[in-house]
C-alpha positions in Angstrom: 4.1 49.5 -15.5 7.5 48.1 -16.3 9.9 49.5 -18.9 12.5 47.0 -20.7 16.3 48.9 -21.4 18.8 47.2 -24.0 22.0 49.2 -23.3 24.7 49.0 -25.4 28.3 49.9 -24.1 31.8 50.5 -25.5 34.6 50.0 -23.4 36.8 53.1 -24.9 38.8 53.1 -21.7 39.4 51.4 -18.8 37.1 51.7 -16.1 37.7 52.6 -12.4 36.8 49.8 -9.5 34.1 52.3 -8.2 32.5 53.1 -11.9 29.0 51.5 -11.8 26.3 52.2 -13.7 23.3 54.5 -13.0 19.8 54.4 -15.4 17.4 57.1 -14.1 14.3 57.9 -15.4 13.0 61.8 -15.4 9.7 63.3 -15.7 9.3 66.6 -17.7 9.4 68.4 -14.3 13.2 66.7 -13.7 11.7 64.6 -10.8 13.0 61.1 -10.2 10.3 58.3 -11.4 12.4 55.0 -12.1 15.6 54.2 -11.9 17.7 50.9 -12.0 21.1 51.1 -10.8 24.1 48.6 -10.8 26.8 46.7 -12.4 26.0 45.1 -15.8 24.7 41.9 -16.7 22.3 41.9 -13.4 25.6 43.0 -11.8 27.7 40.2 -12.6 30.3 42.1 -14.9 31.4 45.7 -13.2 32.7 48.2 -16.0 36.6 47.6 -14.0 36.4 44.4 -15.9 35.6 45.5 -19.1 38.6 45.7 -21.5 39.2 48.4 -24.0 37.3 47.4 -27.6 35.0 45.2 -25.1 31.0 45.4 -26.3 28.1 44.9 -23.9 25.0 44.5 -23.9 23.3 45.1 -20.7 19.3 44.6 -20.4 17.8 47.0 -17.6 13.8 46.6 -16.5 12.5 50.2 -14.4 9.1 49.5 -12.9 7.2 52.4 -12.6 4.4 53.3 -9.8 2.3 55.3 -12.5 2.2 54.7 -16.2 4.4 57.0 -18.4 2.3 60.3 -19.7 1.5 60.4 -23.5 
């Protein structure tokens, strides 16, 4: 199964040149099931170079090993 993610960030400050960007996905229990993990735009622009006022929009796919429950 694969999930599709539209993120949409705010630059209210300046970043730091380690900030990155972490999506994880949870199961009820709290147990790790998907995650996708790195700069935005498929890690092309890190958040250090975003700029105060700056809107992105970031698009993020998780594949999962087992479909999501109901």
């Amino acid at each position: 199964m694969v999930l599709h993610l539209t993120l949409y960030w705010v630059a209210l400050n300046p970043a730091r040149p380690t900030d990155t960007i972490f999506v994880h996905l949870v199961d009820k229990s709290g147990a790790l099931v998907g995650q996708v993990d790195g700069d935005s735009l498929g890690g092309l622009v890190p958040p250090s170079a975003w700029r105060t006022g700056n809107e992105i929009i970031d698009y993020r796919t998780i594949k999962l090993e087992e479909p999501l429950p109901p």
